[in-house]
Each structure stands twice: as C-alpha cells, then as structure tokens.
VMD Tcl script that draws the C-alpha trace (Angstrom):
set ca {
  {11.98 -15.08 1.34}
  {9.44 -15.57 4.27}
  {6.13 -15.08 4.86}
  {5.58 -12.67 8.00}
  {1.99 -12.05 9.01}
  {1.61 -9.08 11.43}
  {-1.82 -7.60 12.67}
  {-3.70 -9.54 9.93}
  {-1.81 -7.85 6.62}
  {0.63 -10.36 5.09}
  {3.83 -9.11 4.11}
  {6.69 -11.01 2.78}
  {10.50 -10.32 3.98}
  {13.05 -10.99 1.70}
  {16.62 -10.77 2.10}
  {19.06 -8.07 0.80}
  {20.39 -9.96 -2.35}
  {16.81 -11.11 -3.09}
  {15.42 -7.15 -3.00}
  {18.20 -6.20 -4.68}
  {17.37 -9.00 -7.56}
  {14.19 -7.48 -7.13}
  {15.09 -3.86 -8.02}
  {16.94 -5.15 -10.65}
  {13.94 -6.66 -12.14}
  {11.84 -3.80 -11.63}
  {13.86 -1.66 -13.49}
  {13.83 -3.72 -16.84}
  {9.93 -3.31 -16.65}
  {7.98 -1.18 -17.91}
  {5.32 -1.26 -15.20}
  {5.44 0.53 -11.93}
  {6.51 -1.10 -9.08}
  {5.98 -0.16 -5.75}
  {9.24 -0.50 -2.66}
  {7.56 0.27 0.74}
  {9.07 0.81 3.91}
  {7.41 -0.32 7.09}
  {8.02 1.29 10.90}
  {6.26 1.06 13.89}
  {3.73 4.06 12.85}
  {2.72 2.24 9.73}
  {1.94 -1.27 10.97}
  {-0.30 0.88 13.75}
  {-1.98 2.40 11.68}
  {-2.73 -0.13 8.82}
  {-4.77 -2.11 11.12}
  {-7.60 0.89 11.10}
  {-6.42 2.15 7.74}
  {-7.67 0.50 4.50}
  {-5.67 3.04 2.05}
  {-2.23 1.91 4.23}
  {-3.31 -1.95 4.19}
  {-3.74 -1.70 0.34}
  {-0.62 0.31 -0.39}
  {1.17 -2.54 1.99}
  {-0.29 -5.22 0.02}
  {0.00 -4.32 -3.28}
  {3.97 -3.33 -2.55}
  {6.22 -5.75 -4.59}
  {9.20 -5.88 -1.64}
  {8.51 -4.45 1.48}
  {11.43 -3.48 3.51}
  {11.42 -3.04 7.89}
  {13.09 -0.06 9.33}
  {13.62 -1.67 12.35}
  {14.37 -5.04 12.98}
  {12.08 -5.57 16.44}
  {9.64 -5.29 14.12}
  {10.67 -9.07 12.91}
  {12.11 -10.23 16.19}
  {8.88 -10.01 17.84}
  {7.32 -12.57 15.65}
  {10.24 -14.65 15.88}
  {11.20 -14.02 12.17}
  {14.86 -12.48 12.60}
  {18.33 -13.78 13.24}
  {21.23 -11.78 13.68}
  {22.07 -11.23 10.32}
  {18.93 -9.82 8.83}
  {18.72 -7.89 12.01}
  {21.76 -6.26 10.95}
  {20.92 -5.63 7.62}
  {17.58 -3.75 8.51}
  {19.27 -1.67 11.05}
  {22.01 -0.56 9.18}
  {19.79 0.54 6.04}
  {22.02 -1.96 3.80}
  {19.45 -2.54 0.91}
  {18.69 1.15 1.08}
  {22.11 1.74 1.12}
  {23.14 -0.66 -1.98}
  {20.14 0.43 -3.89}
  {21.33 4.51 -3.92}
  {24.74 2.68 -4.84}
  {23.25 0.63 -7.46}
  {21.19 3.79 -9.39}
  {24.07 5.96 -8.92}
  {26.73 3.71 -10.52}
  {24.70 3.10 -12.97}
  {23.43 6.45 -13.81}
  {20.14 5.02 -13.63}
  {17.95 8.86 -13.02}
  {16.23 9.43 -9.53}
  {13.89 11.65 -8.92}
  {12.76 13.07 -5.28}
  {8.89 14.00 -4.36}
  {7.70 15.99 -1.81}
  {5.33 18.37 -0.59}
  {7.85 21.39 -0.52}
  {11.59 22.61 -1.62}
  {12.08 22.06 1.82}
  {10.54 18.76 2.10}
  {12.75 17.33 -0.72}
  {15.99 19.38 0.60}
  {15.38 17.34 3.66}
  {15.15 13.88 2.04}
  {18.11 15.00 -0.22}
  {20.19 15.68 2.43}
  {19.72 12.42 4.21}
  {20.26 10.00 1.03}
  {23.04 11.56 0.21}
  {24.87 11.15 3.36}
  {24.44 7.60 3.21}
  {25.20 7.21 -1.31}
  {27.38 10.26 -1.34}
  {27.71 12.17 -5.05}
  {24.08 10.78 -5.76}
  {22.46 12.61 -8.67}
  {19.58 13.58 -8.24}
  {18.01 14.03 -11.58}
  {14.49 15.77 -11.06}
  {12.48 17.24 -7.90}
  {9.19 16.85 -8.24}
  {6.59 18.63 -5.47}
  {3.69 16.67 -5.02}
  {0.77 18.13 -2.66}
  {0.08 14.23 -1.38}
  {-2.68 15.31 0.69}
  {-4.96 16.68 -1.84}
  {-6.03 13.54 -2.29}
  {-5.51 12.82 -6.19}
  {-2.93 13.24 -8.34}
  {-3.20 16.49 -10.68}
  {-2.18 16.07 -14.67}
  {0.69 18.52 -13.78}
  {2.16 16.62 -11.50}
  {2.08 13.63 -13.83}
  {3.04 15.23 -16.70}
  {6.43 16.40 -15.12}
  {7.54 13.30 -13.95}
  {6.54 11.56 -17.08}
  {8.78 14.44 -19.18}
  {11.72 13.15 -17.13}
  {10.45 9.39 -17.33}
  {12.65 8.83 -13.96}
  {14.17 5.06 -13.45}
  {12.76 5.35 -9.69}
  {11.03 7.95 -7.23}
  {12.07 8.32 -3.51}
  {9.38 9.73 -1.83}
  {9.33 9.93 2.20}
  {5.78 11.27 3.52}
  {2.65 10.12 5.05}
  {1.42 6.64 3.67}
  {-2.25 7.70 4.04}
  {-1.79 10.58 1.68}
  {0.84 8.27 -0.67}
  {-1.43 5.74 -1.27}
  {-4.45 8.07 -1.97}
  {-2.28 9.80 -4.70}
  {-0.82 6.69 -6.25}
  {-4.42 5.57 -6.29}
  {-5.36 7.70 -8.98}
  {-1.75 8.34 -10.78}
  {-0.01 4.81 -10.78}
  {-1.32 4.24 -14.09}
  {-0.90 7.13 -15.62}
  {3.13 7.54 -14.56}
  {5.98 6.98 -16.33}
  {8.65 4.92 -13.73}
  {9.66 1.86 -13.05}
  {9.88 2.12 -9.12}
  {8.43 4.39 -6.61}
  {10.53 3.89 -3.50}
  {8.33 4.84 -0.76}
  {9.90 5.74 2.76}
  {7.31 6.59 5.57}
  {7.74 10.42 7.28}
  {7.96 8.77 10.85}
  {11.30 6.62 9.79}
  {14.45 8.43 9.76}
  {16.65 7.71 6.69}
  {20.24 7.77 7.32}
  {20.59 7.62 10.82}
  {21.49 4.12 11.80}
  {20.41 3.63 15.43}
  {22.65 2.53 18.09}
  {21.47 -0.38 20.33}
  {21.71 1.61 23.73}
  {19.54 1.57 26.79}
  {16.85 4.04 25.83}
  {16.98 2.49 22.21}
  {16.05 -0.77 23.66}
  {13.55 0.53 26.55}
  {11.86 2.05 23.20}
  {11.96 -0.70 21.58}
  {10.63 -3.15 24.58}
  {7.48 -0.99 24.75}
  {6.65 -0.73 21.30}
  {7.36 -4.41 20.77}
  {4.98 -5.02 24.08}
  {2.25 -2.79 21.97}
  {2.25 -4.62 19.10}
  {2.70 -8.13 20.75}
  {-0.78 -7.30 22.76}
  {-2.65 -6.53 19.31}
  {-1.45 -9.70 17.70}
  {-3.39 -11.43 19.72}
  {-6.34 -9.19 19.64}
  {-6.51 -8.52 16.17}
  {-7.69 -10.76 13.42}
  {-7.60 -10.80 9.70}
  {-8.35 -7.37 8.12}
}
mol new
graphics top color blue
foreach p $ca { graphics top sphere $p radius 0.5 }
foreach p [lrange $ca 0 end-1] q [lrange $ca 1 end] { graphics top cylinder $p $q radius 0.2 }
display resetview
C-alpha cells in the first residue's frame, strides 16, 4: 500500500491481493464498508465538490479505473498498471462473491439502469447471481425508509452501484447507518465497467490531455 495524494484529497492505492484481503475483511464485519472507484470525472470534480471529497475519504479501498491516473504522479509500474486496466480486482471480486455464494445486490435509478450494470458485470464474472435489484432515486437527496427497508429484508453481502458520486454520497449520507451490508461497491457513471481499453493512438492522445489537465491543477491546487 501507498500513499497517493492527488489535487489535495489523500487516497491510498493498494494492490490487488491487499484489496482483495480487504474485501475479505469487510465481509466478516458487520459494519458497512465503502469500495470506491475513481476516474478522471471524479478526481475533477472532488476538488470543487465537498460531498465527492468526503465519500473519497471516508472509502476503505479506493480503486483507479485508469492507470494514467497513477502514472502521472509517478506512482505506477507496469504491473499495477496492468492490473487497473484490465479491471483484475473487479474482476476477482465478482469471482470471489459468486463462488462463494456470497448475495449481491444491484442499485440503480431504473430497471434499465440496473439492466445496464447487470449486463456489464456479468460479461466480465459470467453466471453471477444477482440476488436483489434494488432502485434507488440517488438524486433525491436522502435515502427514503423504503428503500432501506428492502435492502435490509435481503441483508445483501455487498451492493454494486454505478451512478453519479454527488448523488451517492448524499444518499449514503443519511442511510449508511441505517443499512444492512457489509460493502457498498461504488462504480462512478462516467467509468465503463467491462470494457478493458486498448492502448491505441486515440486512447493515448486521450489520455496525454487529460493527464496534461490534471498535471496543471496539481500544481495549482492546494489542500482541500
């Protein structure tokens, strides 16, 4: 495990077997633990976005979607790099719950919504049993006893959720207390899930600029 620092939020990146040991932990507890994450988008908007900074910080393992995210600040050899842009502790985690018949649940703020994230965890964990879908209208603000009360009926070993970390972090606000499961895996709408991306021109072009961006408010930004 290091300690990264980027745009004044400290985050800590951990390696696949030490997430993994992690998750493991996480699901012996009883208390809710939170798995977040991180793209581009997020980090962007963190910096002007308290909600985002807290959810970020009070996150037990944070995870990168891409690994330019790390190789800008020096952080990321070869191997990690591969393991964050091949998904592998996503990946091994949707193994791990479905081996062990551990019960997932999805949230979202539609049928369609969740049919979506569905679709995409179960091309990369095929046969994954999905236990429970749960719609939750995230940007309402606050969680509503109805929504609690049917995932704590189910009592779920982890939620997948993948939607807007302003509106997660508002609604976990009021119901992390109140909810009965061990993780909430939290996946930002702006990342795509099981589409590993290949290194290719544009990929890298994209990546240059965005790297560029966040390079330049390094060194503007201080602690937030």
């Amino acid at each position: 495990m290091q300690n990264v620092t980027m745009l004044g939020i400290k985050l800590q990146d951990r390696s696949v077997d030490e997430a993994l040991g992690c998750t493991s932990r996480f699901l012996r507890s009883s208390a809710l633990d939170v798995i977040a994450y991180i793209d581009y988008e997020v980090i962007r908007r963190a910096v002007t976005d308290s909600g985002i900074r807290d959810l970020l910080r009070s996150s037990a393992v944070t995870e990168w979607s891409d690994s330019y995210l790390l190789e800008i600040v020096g952080t990321c050899d070869r191997e990690r790099a591969a393991q964050i842009d091949e998904r592998i502790f996503l990946r091994e985690v949707l193994n791990t719950m479905r081996d062990g018949e551990r019960t997932i649940a999805l949230a979202g703020e539609s049928d369609e919504a969740i049919d979506r994230l569905e679709a995409q965890l179960s091309d990369m964990a095929p046969d994954l049993d999905i236990a429970h879908r749960q719609i939750i209208h995230f940007g309402d603000g606050s969680a509503p006893e109805e929504e609690i009360n049917s995932i704590n009926r189910i009592a779920p070993a982890m939620i997948i959720s993948h939607t807007d970390y302003h509106d997660l972090a508002e609604w976990l606000g009021t119901a992390s207390s109140m909810i009965n499961v061990g993780i909430w895996l939290a996946l930002p709408d702006t990342m795509p899930i099981s589409d590993t991306r290949a290194k290719g021109v544009m990929t890298g072009i994209c990546d240059f600029v965005k790297s560029r961006i966040l390079r330049i408010r390094l060194d503007r930004y201080k602690e937030v």
